[in-house]
C-alpha positions in Angstrom: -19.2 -5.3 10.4 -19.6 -4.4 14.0 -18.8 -0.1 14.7 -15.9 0.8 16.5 -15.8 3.2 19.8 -14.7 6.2 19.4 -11.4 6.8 19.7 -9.7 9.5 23.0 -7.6 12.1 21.6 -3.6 11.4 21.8 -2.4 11.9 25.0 1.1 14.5 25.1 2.9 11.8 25.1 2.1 10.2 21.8 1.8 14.1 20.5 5.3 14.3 20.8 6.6 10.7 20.0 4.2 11.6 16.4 6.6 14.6 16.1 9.4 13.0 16.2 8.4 10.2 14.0 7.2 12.9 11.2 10.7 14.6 12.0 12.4 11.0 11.2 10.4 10.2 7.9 11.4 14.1 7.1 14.7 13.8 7.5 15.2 10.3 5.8 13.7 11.6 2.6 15.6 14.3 2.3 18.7 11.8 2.2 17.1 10.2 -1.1 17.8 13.4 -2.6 20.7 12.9 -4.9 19.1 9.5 -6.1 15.6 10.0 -6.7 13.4 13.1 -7.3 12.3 14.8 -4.9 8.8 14.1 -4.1 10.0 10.3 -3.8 12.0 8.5 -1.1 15.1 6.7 -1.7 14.9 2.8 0.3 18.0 1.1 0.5 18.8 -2.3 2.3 17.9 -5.8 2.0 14.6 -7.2 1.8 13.6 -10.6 3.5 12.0 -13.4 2.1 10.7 -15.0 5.1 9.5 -13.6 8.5 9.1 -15.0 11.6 6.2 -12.8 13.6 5.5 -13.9 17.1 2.4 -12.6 17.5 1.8 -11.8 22.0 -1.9 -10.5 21.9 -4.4 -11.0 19.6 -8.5 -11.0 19.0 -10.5 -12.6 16.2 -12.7 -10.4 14.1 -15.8 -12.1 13.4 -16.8 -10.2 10.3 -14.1 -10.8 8.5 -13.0 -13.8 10.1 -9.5 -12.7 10.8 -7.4 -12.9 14.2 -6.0 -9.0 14.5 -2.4 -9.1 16.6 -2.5 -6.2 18.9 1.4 -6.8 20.2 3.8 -8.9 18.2 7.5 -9.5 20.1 10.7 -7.0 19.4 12.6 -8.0 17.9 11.0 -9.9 13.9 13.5 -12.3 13.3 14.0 -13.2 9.2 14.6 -16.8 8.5 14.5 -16.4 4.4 16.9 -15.1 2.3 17.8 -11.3 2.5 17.5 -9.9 -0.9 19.2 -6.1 -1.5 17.3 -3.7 -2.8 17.3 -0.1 -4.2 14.2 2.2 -5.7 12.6 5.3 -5.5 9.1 5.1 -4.3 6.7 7.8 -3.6 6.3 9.7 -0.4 2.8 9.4 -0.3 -0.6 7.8 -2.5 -1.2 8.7 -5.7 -1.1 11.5 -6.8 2.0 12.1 -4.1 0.9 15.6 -2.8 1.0 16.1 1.1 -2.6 17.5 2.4 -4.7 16.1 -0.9 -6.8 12.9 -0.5 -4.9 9.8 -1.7 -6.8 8.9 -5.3 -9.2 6.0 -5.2 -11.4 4.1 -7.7 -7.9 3.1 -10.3 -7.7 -0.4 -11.3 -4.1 -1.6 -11.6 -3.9 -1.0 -15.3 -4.8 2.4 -15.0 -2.6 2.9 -12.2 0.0 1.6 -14.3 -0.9 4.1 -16.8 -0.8 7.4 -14.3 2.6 6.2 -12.9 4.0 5.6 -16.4 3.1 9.6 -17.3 5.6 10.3 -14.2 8.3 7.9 -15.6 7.6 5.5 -13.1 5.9 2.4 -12.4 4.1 0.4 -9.7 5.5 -1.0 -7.1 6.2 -4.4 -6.5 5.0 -6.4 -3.4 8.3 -6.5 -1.7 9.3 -3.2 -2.8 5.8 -2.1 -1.3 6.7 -3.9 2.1 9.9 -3.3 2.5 9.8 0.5 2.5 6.8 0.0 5.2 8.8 -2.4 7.5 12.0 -0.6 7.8 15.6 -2.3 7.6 14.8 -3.8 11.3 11.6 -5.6 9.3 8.7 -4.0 11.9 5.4 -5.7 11.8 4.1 -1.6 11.5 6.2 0.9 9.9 6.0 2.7 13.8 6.9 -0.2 15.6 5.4 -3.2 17.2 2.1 -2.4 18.5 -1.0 -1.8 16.9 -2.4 1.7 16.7 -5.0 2.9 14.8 -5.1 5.7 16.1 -1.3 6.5 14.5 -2.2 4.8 11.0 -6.0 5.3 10.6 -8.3 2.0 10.8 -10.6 0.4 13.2 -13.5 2.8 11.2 -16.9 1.4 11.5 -18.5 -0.7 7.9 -19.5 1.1 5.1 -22.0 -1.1 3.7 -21.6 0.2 0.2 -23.9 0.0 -3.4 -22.1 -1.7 -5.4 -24.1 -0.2 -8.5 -23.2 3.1 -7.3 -19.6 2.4 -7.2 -19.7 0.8 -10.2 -21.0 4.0 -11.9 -18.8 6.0 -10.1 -21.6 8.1 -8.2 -20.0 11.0 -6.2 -22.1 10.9 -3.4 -22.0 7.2 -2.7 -18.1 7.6 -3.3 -18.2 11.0 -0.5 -20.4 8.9 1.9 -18.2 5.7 2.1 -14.9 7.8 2.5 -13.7 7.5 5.7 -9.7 8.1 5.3 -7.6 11.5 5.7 -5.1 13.7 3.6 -1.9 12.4 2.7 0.7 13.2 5.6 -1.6 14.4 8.0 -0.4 11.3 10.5 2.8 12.4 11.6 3.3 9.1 13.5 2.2 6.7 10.0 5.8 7.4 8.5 8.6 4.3 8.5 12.0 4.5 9.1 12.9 5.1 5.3 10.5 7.8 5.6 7.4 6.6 3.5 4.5 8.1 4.6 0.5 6.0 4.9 1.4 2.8 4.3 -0.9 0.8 6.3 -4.5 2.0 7.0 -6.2 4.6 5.6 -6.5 4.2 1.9 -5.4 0.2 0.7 -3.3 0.1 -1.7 -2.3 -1.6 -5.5 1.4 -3.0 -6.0 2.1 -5.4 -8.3 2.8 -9.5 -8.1 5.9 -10.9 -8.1 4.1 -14.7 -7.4 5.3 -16.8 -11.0 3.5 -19.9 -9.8 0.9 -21.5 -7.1 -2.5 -20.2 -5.7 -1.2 -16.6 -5.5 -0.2 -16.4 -9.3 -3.3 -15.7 -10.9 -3.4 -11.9 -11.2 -0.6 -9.1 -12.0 -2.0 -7.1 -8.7 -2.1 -7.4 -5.2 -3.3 -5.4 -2.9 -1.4 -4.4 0.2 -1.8 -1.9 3.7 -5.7 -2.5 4.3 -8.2 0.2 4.0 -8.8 2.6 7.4 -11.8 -0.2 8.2 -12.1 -2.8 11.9 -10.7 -5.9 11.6 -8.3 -5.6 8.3 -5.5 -6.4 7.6 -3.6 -3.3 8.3 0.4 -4.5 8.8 3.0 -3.7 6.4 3.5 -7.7 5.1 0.0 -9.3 4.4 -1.0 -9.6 0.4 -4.5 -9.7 -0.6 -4.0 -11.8 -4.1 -7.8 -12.8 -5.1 -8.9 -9.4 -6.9 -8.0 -9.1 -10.4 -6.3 -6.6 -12.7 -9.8 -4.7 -12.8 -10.3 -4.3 -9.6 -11.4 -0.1 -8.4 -13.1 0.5 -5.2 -13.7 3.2 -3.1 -10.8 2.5 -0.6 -8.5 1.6 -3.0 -5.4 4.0 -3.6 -1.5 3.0 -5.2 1.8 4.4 -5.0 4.7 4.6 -7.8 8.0 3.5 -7.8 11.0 4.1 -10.3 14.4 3.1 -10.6 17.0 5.7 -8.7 20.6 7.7 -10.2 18.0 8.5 -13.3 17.8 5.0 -14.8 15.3 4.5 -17.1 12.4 2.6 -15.3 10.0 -0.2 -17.4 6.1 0.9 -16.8 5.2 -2.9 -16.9 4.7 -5.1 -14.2 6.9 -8.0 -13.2 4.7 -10.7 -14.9 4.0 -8.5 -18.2 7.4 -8.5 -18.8 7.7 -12.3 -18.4 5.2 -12.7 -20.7 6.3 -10.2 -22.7 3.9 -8.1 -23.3 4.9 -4.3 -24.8 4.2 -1.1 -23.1 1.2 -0.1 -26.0 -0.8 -3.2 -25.4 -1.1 -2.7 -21.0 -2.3 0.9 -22.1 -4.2 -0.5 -24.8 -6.0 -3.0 -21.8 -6.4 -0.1 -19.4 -8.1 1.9 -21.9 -10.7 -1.1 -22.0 -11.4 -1.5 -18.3 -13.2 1.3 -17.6 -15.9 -0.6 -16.6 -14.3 -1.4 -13.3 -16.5 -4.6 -12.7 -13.8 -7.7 -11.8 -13.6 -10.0 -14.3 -11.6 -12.3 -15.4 -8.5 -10.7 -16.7 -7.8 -10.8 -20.5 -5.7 -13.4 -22.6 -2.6 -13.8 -21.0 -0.4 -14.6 -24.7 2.0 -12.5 -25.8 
């Protein structure tokens, strides 16, 4: 991948709009308090099932072979159904503490596993992109047009080992990490008040795709790393990397149900296959490895 210029510092301007947005986020998450705990954000509202994105400027990246849309027209308009909707989801990445670094290098089972010690559970895809989109569905949880500069990305290519990352080596892991501490972007926050969503660290949610290409794996993976050319929008789903999946750039969130009720630790398609609680912890505890493979027997 091609590096990126450097970036120019935000103007006064943006300073202030970032303050305002941080204010915002601030302010909606401390209306969650009554439902969900406090370190978590209560979203509320209907999600939709299908889009429409008219995209106004755009640039193909010829790395990843993607086109980037720099401007998309205001307002989204949804054309599927509109599903309602109410969870608790965490205000920032694992391990949800403003100024640490978002966690990296968990496959989903083991993400599953942390969030369960919380009483929670992953995310689901839609949960995941409707608390970044906001009840008026933006493309970017701060609007319209593409910043990187608000929600970091456009970082030059890595190039990492993957033998090193495979055996976890803390040096090749400090020298590919490129992101910043959890709510240090004032400006990265949506209008429900979720902090990071797209950008910086990529994140783990889990599948709600039953059948088709995009049903082969629990996991997706949703927000795009802090790299050029990704995808770094609140709706795209990565759905090709499987349950043991860990990478350098690779963070999650939790979610739980609100009012206190209890919350399932399993995953959408684990419970329609009905698998139990001990035998997800029982898988994660096996995956250490954090090669992808081909996930494990899907029987009950």
């Amino acid at each position: 991948m091609p590096s990126s210029p450097a970036r120019e510092p935000e103007d006064a301007g943006a300073a202030v709009e970032a303050d305002a947005a941080s204010d915002a986020g601030e302010a909606a998450a401390g209306i969650a308090g009554a439902a969900c705990p406090e370190d978590m954000v209560l979203v509320e509202g209907e999600y939709c099932t299908d889009l429409e994105m008219k995209c106004l400027r755009s640039w193909f990246d010829t790395s990843n072979k993607k086109i980037i849309c720099e401007e998309f027209q205001v307002p989204t308009r949804c054309t599927g159904n509109r599903t309602k909707k109410r969870y608790c989801i965490d205000r920032f990445e694992y391990p949800n503490r403003k100024g640490e670094r978002p966690e990296v290098m968990n496959n989903f089972y083991q993400a599953q596993v942390l969030c369960a010690a919380r009483s929670r559970r992953m995310c689901t895809e839609t949960e995941w992109t409707m608390a970044c989109e906001g009840p008026s569905y933006k493309p970017y949880p701060y609007g319209y047009v593409r910043d990187a500069g608000k929600c970091r990305g456009d970082r030059p290519y890595g190039f990492p080992s993957k033998e090193k990352i495979w055996a976890r080596d803390a040096a090749e892991l400090e020298r590919l990490w490129q992101g910043v501490p959890s709510g240090s972007q004032p400006a990265c926050v949506s209008d429900y008040g979720v902090f990071d969503m797209p950008g910086n660290a990529d994140e783990l949610a889990a599948s709600e795709q039953f059948q088709g290409r995009d049903a082969k794996f629990d996991n997706v993976t949703t927000g795009g790393p802090w790299y050029k050319g990704v995808r770094n929008q609140c709706r795209p789903k990565i759905y090709t990397h499987d349950e043991g999946f860990a990478y350098y750039y690779l963070s999650f969130r939790c979610c739980a149900e609100p009012d206190g009720a209890p919350t399932d630790p399993r995953a959408p398609k684990q419970i329609r296959r009905g698998w139990t609680w001990e035998r997800v912890v029982d898988v994660a505890k096996h995956s250490l490895d954090l090669k992808p493979r081909p996930p494990p027997d899907r029987g009950p």
